[in-house]
Legacy VTK file of the C-alpha trace (Angstrom):
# vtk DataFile Version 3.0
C-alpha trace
ASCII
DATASET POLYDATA
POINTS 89 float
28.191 225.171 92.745
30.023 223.336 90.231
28.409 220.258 88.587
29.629 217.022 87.227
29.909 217.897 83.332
30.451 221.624 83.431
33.100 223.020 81.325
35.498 225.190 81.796
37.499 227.549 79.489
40.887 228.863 80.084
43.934 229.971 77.794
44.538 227.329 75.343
41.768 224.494 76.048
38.585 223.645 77.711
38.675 221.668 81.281
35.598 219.484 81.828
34.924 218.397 85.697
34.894 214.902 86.112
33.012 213.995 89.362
34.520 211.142 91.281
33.050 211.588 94.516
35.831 213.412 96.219
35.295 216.441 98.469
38.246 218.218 98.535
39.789 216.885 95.092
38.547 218.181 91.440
39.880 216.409 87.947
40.607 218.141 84.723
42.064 217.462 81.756
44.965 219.129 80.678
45.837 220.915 77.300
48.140 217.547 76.665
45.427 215.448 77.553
46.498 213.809 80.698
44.150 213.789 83.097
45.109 216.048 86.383
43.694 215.960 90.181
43.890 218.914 91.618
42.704 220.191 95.490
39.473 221.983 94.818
40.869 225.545 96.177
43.846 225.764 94.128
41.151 224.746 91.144
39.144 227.273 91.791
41.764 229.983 92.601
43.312 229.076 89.645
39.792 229.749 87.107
39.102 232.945 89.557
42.347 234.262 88.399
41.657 233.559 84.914
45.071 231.166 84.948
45.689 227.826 83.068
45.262 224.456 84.991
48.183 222.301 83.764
49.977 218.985 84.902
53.218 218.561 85.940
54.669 217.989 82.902
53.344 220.585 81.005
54.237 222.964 84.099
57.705 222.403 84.544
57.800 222.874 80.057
56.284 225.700 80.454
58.710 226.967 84.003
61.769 226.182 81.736
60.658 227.933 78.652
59.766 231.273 80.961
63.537 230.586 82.312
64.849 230.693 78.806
62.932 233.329 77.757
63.970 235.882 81.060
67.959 234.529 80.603
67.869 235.322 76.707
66.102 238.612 77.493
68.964 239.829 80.406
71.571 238.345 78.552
71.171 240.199 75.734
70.278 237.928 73.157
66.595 237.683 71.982
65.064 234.493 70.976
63.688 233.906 67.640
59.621 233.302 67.401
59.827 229.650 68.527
61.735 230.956 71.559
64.612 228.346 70.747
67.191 229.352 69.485
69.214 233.172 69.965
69.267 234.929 67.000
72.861 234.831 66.411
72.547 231.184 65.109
LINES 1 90
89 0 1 2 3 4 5 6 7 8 9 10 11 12 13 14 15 16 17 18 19 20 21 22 23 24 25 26 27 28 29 30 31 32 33 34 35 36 37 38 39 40 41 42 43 44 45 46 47 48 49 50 51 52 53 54 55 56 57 58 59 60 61 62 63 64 65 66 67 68 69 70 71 72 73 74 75 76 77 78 79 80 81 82 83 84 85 86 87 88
């Protein structure tokens, strides 16, 4: 059973359960630092399957850049390191 205080690692940062007295809610911070509530199944599906928990924000960032990535790839035209700009620039 998960405690008010534990800590949770994932990916790129560390999510920290803040207890506010909700049953079916959980809160964790996000790798930007906002502050996210999420239902408690999709939290816990989401550490089960060892996947990041991210806000919206940093979702839909992260949705577009995966977009990019898969257009540049099919298209023909890889994208340098940052994953910017094609390599024809």
């Amino acid at each position: 059973m998960m405690q008010s205080g534990d800590v949770y690692e994932g990916g790129y940062a560390c999510y920290r359960h803040l207890d506010m007295d909700s049953v079916s809610m959980k809160k964790v911070y996000c790798p930007c630092g906002c502050i996210v509530d999420l239902d408690k199944s999709y939290f816990e599906r989401r550490l089960i399957l060892g996947k990041d928990l991210e806000c919206v924000h940093c979702r839909n960032i992260r949705i577009s850049r995966e977009i990019d990535e898969l257009n540049a790839h099919f298209d023909g035209t890889e994208a340098d390191e940052d994953g910017l700009f094609p390599e024809s620039f």
